[in-house]
KOLSELO-64833 format. One record per residue (C-alpha): residue number from 1; residue in three letters; chain; x, y, z. Coordinates in nm, 4 decimals. Example, Ala and Ser with C-alpha at 12.3 -4.5 7.8 and 13.67 -1.06 7.14 Angstrom:
(rec 1 "ALA" "A" (1.2300 -0.4500 0.7800));
(rec 2 "SER" "A" (1.3670 -0.1060 0.7140));
END
This chain:
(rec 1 "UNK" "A" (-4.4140 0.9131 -5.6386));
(rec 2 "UNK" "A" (-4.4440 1.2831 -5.7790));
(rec 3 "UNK" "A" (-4.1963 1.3838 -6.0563));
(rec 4 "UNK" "A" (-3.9992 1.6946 -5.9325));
(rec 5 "UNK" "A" (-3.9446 1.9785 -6.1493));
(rec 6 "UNK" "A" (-3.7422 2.2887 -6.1425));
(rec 7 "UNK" "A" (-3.9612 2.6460 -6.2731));
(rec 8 "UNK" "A" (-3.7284 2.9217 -6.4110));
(rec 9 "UNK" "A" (-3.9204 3.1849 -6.2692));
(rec 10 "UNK" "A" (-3.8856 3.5724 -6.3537));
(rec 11 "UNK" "A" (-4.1888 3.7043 -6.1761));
(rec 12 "UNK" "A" (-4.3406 3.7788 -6.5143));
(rec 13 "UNK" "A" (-4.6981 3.6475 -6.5955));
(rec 14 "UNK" "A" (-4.5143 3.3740 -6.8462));
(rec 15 "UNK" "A" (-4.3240 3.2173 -6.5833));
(rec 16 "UNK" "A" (-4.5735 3.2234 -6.3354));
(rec 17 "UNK" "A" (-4.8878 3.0692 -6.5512));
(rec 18 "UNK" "A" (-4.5490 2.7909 -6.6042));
(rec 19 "UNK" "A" (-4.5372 2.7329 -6.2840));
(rec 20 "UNK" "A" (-4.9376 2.6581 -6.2474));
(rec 21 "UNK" "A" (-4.9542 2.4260 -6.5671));
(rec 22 "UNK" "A" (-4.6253 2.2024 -6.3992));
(rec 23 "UNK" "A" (-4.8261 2.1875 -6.1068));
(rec 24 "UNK" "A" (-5.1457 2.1077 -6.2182));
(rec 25 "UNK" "A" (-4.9901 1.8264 -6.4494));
(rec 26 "UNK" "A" (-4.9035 1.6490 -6.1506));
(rec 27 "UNK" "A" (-4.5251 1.7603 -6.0836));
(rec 28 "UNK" "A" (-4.3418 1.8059 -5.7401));
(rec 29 "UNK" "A" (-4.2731 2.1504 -5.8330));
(rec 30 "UNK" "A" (-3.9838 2.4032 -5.6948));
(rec 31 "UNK" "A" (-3.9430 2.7608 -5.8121));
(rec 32 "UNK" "A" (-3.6262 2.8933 -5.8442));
(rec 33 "UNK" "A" (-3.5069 3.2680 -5.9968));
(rec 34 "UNK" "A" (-3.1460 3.2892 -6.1025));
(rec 35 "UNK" "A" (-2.9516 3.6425 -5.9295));
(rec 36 "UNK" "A" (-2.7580 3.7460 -6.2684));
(rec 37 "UNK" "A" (-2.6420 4.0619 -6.2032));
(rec 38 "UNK" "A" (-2.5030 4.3632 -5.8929));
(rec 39 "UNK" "A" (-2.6664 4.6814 -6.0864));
(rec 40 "UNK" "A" (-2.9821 4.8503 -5.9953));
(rec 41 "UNK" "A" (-3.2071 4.5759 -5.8953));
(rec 42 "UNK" "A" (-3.4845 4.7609 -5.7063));
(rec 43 "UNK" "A" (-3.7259 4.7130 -5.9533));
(rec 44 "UNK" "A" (-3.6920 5.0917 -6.0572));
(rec 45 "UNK" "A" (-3.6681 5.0515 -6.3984));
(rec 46 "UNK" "A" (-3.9357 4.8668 -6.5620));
(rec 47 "UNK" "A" (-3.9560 4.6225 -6.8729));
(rec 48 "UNK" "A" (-3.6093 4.4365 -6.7328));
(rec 49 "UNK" "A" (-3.6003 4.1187 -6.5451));
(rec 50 "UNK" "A" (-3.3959 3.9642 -6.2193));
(rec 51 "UNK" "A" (-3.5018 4.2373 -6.0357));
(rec 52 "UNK" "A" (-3.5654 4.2724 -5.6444));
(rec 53 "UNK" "A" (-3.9413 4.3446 -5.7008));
(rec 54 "UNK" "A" (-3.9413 4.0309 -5.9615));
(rec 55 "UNK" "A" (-3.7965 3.8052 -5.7198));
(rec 56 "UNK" "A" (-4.0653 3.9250 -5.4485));
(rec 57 "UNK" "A" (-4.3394 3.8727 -5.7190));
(rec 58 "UNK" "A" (-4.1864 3.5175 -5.8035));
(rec 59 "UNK" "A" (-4.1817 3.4586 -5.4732));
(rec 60 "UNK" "A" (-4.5883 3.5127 -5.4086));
(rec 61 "UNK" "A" (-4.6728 3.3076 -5.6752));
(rec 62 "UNK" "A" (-4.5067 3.0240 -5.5427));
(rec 63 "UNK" "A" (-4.6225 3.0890 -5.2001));
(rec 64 "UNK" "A" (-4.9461 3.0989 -5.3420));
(rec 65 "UNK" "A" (-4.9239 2.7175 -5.5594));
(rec 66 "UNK" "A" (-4.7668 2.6031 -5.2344));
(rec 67 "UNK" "A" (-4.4212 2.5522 -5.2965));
(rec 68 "UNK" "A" (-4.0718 2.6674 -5.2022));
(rec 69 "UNK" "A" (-3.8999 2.9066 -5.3811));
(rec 70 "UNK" "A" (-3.4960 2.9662 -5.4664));
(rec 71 "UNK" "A" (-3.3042 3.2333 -5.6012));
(rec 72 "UNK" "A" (-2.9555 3.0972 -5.6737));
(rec 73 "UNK" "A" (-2.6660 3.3793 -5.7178));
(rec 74 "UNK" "A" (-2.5111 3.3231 -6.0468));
(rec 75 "UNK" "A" (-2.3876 3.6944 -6.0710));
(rec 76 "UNK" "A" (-1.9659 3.5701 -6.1305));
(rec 77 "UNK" "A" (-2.0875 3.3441 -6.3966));
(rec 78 "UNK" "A" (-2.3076 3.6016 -6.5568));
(rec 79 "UNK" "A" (-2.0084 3.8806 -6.5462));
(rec 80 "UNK" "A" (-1.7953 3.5957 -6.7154));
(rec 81 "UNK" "A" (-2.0099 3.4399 -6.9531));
(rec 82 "UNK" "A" (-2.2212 3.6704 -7.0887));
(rec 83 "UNK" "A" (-2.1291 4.0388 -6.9540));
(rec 84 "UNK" "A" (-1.7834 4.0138 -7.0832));
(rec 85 "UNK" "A" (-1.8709 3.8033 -7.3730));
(rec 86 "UNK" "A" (-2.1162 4.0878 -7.4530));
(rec 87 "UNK" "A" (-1.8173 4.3417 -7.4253));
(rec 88 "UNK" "A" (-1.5827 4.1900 -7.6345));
(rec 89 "UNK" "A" (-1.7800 4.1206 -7.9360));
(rec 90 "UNK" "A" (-1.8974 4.4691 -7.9659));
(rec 91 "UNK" "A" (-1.5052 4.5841 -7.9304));
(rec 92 "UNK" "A" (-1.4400 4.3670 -8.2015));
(rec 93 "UNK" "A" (-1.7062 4.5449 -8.4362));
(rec 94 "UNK" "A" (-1.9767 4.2312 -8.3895));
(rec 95 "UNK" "A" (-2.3211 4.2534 -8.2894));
(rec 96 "UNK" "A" (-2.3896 4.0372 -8.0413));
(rec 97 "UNK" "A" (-2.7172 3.8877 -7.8393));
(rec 98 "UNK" "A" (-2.6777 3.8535 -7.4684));
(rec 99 "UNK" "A" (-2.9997 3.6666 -7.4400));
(rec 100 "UNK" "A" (-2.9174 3.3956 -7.6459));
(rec 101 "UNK" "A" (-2.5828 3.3517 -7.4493));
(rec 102 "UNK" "A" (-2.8133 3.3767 -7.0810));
(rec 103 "UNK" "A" (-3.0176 3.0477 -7.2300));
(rec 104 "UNK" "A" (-2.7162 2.8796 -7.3252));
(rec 105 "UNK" "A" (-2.4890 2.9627 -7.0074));
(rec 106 "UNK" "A" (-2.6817 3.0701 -6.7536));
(rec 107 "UNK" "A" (-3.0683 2.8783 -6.7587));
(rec 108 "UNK" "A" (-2.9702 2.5547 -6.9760));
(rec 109 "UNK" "A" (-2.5958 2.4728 -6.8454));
(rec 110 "UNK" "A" (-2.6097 2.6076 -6.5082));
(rec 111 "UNK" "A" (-2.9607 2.6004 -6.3627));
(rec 112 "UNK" "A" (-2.9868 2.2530 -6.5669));
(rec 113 "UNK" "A" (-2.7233 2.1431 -6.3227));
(rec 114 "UNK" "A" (-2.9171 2.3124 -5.9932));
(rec 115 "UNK" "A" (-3.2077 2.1134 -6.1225));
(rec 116 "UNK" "A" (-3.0007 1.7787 -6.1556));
(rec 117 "UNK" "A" (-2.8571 1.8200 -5.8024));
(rec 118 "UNK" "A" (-3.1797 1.8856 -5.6521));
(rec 119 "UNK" "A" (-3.2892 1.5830 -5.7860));
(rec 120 "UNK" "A" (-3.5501 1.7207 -6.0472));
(rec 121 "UNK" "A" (-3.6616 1.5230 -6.3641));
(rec 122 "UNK" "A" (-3.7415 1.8605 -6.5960));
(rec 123 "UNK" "A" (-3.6551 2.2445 -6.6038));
(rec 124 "UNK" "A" (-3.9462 2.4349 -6.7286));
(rec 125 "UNK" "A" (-3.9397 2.7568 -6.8107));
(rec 126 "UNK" "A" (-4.1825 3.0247 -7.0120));
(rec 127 "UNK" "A" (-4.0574 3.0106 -7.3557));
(rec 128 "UNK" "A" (-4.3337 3.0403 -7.6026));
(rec 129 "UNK" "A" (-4.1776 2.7388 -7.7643));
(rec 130 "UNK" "A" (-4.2681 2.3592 -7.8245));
(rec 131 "UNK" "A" (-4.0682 2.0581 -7.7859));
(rec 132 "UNK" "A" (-4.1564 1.7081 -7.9887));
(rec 133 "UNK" "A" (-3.9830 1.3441 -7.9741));
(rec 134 "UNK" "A" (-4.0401 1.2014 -8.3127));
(rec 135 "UNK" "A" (-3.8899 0.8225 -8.3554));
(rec 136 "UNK" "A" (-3.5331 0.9039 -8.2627));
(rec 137 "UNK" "A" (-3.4664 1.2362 -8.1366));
(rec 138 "UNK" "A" (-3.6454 1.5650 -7.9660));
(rec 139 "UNK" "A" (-3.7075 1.8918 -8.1963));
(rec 140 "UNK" "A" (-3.7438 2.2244 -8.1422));
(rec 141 "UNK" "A" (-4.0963 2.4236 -8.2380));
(rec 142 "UNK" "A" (-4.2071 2.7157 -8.3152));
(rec 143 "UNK" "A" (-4.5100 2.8379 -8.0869));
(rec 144 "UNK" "A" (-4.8630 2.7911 -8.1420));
(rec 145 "UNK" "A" (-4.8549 3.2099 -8.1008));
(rec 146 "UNK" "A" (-4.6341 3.3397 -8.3913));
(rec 147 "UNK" "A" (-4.6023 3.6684 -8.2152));
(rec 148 "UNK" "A" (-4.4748 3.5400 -7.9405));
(rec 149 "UNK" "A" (-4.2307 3.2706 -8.0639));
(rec 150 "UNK" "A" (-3.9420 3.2219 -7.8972));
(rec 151 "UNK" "A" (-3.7469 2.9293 -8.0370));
(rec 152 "UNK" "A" (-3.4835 3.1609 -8.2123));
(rec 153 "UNK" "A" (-3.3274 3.2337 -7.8765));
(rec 154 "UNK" "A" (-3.3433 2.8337 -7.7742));
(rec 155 "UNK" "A" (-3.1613 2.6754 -8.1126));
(rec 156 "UNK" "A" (-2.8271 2.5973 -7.9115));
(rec 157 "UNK" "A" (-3.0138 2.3440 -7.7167));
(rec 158 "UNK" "A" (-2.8596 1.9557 -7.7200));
(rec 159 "UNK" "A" (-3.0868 1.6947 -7.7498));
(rec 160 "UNK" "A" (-2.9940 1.6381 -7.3640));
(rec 161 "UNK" "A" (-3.1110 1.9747 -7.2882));
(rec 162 "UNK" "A" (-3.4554 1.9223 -7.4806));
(rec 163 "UNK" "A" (-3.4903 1.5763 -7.3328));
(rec 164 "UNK" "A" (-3.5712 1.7711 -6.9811));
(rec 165 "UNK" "A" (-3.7056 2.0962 -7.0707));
(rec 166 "UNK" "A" (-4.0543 2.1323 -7.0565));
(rec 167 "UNK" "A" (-4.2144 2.4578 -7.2549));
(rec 168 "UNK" "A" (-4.5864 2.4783 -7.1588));
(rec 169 "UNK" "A" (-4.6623 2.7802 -7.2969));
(rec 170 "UNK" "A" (-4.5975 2.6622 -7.6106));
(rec 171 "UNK" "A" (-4.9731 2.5720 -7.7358));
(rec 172 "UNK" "A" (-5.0732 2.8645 -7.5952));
(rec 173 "UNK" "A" (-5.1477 3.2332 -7.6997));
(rec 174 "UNK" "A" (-5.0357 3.5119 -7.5026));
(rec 175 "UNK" "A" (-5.4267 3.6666 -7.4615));
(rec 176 "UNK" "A" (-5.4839 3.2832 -7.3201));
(rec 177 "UNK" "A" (-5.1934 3.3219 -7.0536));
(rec 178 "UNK" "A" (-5.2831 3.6531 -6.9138));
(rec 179 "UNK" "A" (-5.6570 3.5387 -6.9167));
(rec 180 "UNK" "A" (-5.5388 3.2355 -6.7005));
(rec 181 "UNK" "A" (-5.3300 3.4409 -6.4830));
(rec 182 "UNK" "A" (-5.6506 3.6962 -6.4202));
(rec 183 "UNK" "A" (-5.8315 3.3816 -6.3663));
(rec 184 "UNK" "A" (-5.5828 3.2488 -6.0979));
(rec 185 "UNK" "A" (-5.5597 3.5727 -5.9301));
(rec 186 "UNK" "A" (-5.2041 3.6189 -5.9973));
(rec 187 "UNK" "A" (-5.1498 4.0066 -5.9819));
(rec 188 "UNK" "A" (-4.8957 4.0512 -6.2240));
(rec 189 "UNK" "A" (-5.1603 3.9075 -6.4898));
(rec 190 "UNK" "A" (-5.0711 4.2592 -6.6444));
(rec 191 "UNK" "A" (-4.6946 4.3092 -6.6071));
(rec 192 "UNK" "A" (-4.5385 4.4016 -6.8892));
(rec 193 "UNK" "A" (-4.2926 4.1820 -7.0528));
(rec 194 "UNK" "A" (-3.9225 4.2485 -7.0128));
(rec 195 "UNK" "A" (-3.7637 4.3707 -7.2792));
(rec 196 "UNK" "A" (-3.4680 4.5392 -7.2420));
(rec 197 "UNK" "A" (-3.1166 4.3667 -7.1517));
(rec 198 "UNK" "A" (-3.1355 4.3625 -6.7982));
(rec 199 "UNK" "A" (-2.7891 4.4497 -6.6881));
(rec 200 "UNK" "A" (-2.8648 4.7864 -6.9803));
(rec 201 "UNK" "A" (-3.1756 4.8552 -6.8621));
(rec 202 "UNK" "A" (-3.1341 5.2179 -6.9790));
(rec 203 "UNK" "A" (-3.0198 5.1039 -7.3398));
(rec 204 "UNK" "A" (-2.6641 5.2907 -7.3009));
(rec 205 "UNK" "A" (-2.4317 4.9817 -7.3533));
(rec 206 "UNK" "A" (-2.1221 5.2054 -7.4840));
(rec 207 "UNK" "A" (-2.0642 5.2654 -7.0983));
(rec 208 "UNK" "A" (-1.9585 4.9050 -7.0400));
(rec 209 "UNK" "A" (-1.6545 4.9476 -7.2563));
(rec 210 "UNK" "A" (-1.3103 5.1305 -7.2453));
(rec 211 "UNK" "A" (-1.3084 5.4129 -7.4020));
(rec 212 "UNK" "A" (-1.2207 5.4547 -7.7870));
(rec 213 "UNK" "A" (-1.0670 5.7345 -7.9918));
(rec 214 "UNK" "A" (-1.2981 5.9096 -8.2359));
(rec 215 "UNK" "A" (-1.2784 5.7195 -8.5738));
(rec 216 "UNK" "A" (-1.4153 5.7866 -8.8958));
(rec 217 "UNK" "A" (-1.7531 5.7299 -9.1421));
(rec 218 "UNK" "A" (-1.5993 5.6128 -9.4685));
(rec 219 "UNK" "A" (-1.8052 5.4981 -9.8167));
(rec 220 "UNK" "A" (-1.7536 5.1661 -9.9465));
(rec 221 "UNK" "A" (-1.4852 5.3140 -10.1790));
(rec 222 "UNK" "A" (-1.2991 5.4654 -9.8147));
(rec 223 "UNK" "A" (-1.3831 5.8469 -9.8727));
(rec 224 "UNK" "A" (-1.3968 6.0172 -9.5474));
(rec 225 "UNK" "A" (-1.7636 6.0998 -9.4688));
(rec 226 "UNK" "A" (-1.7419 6.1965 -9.0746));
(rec 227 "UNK" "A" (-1.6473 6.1623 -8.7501));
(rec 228 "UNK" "A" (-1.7523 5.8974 -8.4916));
(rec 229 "UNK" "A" (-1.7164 5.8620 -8.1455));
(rec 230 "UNK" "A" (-1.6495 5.4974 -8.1515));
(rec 231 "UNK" "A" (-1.7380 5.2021 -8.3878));
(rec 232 "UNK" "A" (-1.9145 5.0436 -8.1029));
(rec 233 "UNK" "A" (-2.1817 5.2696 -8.0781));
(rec 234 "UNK" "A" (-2.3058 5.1461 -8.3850));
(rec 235 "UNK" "A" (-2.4160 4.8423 -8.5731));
(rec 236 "UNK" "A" (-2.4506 4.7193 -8.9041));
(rec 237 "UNK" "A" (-2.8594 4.8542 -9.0701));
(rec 238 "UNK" "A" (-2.8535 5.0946 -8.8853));
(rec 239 "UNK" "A" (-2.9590 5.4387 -9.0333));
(rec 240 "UNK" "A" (-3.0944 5.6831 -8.7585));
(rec 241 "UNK" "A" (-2.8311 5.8726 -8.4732));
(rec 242 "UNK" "A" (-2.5477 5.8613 -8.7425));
(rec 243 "UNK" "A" (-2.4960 6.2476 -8.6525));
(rec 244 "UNK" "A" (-2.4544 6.3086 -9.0446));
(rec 245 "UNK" "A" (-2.6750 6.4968 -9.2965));
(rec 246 "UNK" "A" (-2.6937 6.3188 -9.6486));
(rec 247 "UNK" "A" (-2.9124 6.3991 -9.9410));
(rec 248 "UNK" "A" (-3.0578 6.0567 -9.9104));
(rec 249 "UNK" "A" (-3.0876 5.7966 -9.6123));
(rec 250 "UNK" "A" (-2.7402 5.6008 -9.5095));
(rec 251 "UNK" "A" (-2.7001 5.3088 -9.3532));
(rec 252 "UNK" "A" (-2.4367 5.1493 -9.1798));
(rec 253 "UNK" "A" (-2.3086 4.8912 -9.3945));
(rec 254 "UNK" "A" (-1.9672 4.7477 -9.2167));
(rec 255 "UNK" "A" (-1.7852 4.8251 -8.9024));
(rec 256 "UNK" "A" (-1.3739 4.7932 -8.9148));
(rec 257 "UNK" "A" (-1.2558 4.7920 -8.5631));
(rec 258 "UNK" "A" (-0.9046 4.7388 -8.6004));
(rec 259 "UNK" "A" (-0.9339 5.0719 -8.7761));
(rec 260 "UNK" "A" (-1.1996 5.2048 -8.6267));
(rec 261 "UNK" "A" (-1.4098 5.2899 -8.9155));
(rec 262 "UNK" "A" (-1.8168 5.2549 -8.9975));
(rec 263 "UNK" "A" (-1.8954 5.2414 -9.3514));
(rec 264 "UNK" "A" (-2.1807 5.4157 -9.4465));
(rec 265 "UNK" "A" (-2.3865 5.3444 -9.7869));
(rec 266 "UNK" "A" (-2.7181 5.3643 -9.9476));
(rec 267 "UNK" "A" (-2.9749 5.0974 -9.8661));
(rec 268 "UNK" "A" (-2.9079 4.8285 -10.1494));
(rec 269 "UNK" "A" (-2.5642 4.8365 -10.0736));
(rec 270 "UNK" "A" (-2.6439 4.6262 -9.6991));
(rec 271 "UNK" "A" (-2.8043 4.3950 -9.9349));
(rec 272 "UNK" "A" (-2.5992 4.0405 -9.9197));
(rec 273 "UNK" "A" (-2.6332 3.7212 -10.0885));
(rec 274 "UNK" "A" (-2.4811 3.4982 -9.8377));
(rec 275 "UNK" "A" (-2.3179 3.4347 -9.5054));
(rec 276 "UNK" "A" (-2.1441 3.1800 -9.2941));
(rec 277 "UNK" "A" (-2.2237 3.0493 -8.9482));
(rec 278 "UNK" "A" (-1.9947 2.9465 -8.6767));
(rec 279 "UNK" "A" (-2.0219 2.7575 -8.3636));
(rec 280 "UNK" "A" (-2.3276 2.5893 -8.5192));
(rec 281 "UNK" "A" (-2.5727 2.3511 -8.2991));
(rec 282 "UNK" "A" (-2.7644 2.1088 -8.4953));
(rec 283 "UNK" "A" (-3.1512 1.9972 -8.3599));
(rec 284 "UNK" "A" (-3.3389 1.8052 -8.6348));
(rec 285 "UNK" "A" (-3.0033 1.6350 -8.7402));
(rec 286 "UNK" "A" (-2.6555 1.5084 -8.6422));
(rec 287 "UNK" "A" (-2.4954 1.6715 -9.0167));
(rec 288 "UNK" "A" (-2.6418 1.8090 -9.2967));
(rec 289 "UNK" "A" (-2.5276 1.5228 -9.5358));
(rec 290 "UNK" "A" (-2.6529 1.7551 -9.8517));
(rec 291 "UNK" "A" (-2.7615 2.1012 -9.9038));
(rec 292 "UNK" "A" (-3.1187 2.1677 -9.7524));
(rec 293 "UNK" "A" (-3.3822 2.3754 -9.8730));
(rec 294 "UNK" "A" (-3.4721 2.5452 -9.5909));
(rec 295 "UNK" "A" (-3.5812 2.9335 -9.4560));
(rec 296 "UNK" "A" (-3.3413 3.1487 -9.1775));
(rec 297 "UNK" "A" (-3.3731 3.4476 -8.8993));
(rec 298 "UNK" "A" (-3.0976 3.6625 -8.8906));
(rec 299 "UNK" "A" (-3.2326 3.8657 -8.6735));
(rec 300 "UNK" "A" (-3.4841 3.7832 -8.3548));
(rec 301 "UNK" "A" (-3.8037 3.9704 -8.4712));
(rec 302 "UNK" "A" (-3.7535 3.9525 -8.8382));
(rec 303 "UNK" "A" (-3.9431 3.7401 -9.0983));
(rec 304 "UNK" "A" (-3.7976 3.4246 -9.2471));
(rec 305 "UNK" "A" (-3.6149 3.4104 -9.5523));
(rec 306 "UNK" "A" (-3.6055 3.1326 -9.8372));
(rec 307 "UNK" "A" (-3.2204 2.9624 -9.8397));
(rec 308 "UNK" "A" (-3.0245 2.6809 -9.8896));
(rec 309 "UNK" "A" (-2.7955 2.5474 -9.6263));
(rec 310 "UNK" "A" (-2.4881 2.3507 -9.6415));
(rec 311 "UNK" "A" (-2.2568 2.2450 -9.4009));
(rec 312 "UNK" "A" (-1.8821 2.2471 -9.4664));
(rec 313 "UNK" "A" (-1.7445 2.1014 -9.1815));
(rec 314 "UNK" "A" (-1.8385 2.0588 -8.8444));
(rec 315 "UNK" "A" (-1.8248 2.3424 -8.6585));
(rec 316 "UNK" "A" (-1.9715 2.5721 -8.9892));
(rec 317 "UNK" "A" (-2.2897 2.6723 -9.1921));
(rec 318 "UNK" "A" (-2.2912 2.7893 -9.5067));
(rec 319 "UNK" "A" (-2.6208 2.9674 -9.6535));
(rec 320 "UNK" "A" (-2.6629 3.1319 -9.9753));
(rec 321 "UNK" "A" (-2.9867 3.3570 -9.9619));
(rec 322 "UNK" "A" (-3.2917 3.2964 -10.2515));
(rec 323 "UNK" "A" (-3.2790 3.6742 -10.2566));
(rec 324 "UNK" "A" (-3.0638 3.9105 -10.1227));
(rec 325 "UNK" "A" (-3.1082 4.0151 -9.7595));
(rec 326 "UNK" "A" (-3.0627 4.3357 -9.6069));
(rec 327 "UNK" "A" (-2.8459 4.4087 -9.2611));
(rec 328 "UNK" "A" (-2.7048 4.0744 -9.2236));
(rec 329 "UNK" "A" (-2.4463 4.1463 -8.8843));
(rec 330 "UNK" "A" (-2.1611 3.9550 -8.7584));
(rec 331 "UNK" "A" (-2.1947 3.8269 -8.3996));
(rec 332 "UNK" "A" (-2.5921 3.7754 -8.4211));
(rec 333 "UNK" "A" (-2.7517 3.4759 -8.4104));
(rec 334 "UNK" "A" (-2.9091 3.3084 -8.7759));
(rec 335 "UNK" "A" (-3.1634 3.0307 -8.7052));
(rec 336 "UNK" "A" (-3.2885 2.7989 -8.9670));
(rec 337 "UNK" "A" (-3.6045 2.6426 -9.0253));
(rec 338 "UNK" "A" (-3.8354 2.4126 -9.2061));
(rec 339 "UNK" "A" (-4.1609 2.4430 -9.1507));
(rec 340 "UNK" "A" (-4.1929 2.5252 -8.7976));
(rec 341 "UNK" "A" (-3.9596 2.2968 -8.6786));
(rec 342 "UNK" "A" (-3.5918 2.4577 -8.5936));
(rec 343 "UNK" "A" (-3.3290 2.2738 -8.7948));
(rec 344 "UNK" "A" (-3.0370 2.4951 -8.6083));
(rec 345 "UNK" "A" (-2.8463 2.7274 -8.6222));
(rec 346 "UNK" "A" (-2.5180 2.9595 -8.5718));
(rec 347 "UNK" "A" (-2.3669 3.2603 -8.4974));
(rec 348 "UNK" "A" (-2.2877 3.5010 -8.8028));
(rec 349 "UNK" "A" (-1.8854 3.5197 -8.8704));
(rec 350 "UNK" "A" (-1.9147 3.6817 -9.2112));
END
C-alpha cells in the first residue's frame, strides 16, 4: 500500500515541481493550500502568495498529477498567531519576521495536524532545504542551491517535525526546477517567486497599527536630532527615508518605544560584539554542553558570521561575535550553523 503525503502547495513553480517529485517517488499524494488571510486575494498584486489566482494555479497542477486538492481556512489562526504577533513586536520597537512565525504556526503545527488526521505519513513542502537522519537524530541542511537556501526560516523545527517533512527541492537548483516545470508543462514554470509578506503586499505595514504620537531622532548621547512619525516605521540599519539631512550617512542604531525615540548614529556605531537569543530551538543537539565554535544569520539574506555559542540555560543563547557585526535587531531571527548543517537557533532579545 501507497504512502500518503500531504503537498503544501502555493501555486508557485517550487511547490508544484514538489508535488511531481512526491508523486513520482511513489507517494499517495494530496495537495492542500492553507487560506491565511481576508485582504485582497484576487491575485492583483503580484510577488505575494495565498492568493485566489494561486489557489486556481495550485489547483491545475494537481488536477493535472491526478490528485485532489484542499485549501483549508486557517485565516483566525493566522490573525492570532502571526498577524497580531507581527503587530505587537513592532509596537514594542522589535523587528520581527512573519514568515518564520507562518512555518512554525501555521504549515508545521497546524497543517502537520491536517496531514496527521488525514492519515498522511509526510508533509512536503518547497523549501530549498535538506533533511538528514544521522545515527540518532534528523538535521537540518542547507540547500544544494546557496541562493536559494531556505533553512534559516525552518530552524524552529522539532525533531518530530523533521521526522515527517520531506524537502525535495533540496538537491536541486532553482534553473533545474523551472527547467522541470517547462518540461512538465506546468504554466507557471515562470511565475515569479513571492516575496513580499502577503497580508502587506504593498509594503505599508505602519497601517496595521494604532496610531502613535510623533516622537523624536536622538544621538546616542540623547541630543534631539528630529522628528518622527512613529518608532515603528523604522528599524534598526536602517539609513535611507529617515526624512533628515546630515553631513554624513545615519543609521538607525536603537529604537526606545516606551519613549518613543530612534537613535540615529554613524555606521560603526550599529557595530555590536554580541547578542542573546531567546525562545531558542535546538536541531543538531539536545544542549550545548560547552561553548561551540560555530557561524550565525542574523538576518535572512545575509552572509554568515564566525561566533561562539553558549547556552546559559534552557530557554537562552548566548553568542559573542569573532568580529563585530553591523545592524544586529531585536525580534529577528539568528540561526547558527556549522558547516551546512543548522545547529539552531533563536530570536534576538538584546
Amino acid at each position: 500500500m501507497k504512502k500518503k503525503a500531504l503537498i503544501a502547495m502555493s501555486g508557485g513553480v517550487d511547490s508544484s515541481v514538489t508535488a511531481y517529485l512526491m508523486k513520482r517517488a511513489g507517494y499517495d499524494c494530496l495537495g492542500a493550500m492553507m487560506k491565511l488571510y481576508g485582504g485582497d486575494n484576487t491575485g492583483t498584486v503580484e510577488r505575494t502568495c495565498c492568493s485566489l489566482a494561486d489557489a486556481q494555479d495550485a489547483r491545475s497542477v494537481c488536477a493535472n498529477l491526478g490528485f485532489p486538492f484542499y485549501v483549508f481556512n486557517f485565516t483566525e489562526e493566522f490573525a492570532t498567531q502571526v498577524i497580531d504577533k507581527f503587530c505587537r513586536e513592532y509596537a514594542q520597537g522589535r523587528t520581527p519576521n512573519p514568515c518564520i512565525d507562518c512555518n512554525r504556526y501555521m504549515k508545521f503545527e497546524l497543517l502537520l495536524k491536517r496531514m496527521e488526521l488525514m492519515s498522511c505519513a509526510a508533509l512536503a513542502t518547497g523549501h530549498y532545504a535538506r533533511v538528514e537522519k544521522d545515527s540518532s537524530r534528523w538535521l537540518l541542511r542547507k540547500a544544494l542551491d546557496d541562493r536559494k537556501d531556505q533553512s534559516y526560516v525552518l530552524y524552529m523545527l522539532s525533531q518530530y517535525q523533521l521526522e515527517r517533512l520531506k524537502l525535495p527541492l533540496g538537491d536541486m537548483r532553482k534553473s533545474e526546477v523551472r527547467d522541470l516545470a517547462q518540461a512538465l508543462g506546468f504554466w507557471n514554470a515562470d511565475k515569479p517567486d513571492s516575496q513580499d509578506i502577503c497580508f502587506v503586499p504593498d509594503g505599508n505595514y505602519a497601517r496595521l497599527l494604532p496610531p502613535i504620537a510623533s516622537g523624536k531622532f536622538i544621538d546616542a548621547s540623547g541630543n534631539t536630532l528630529g522628528k518622527h512619525s512613529g518608532h515603528y516605521r523604522f528599524t534598526v540599519g536602517q539609513r535611507k527615508g529617515l526624512g533628515l539631512a546630515f553631513d554624513s550617512p545615519r543609521y538607525v542604531i536603537a529604537k526606545n518605544a516606551a519613549e518613543n525615540t530612534v537613535t540615529l548614529g554613524r555606521k560603526h556605531e550599529l557595530a555590536r560584539s554580541e547578542c542573546v537569543l531567546e525562545d531558542i530551538n535546538l536541531i543538531a543537539y539536545d544542549t550545548l554542553e560547552m561553548p561551540l565554535k560555530a557561524t550565525v544569520r542574523t538576518r535572512y539574506h545575509q552572509k554568515e558570521t564566525p561566533c561562539t555559542v553558549t547556552q546559559t540555560d534552557e530557554h537562552t543563547l548566548h553568542i559573542r561575535f569573532d568580529e563585530a557585526k553591523n545592524a544586529v535587531a531585536p525580534g529577528q531571527a539568528a540561526v547558527i550553523y556549522e558547516g551546512d548543517y543548522v545547529i539552531g537557533g533563536g530570536v534576538i532579545e538584546s
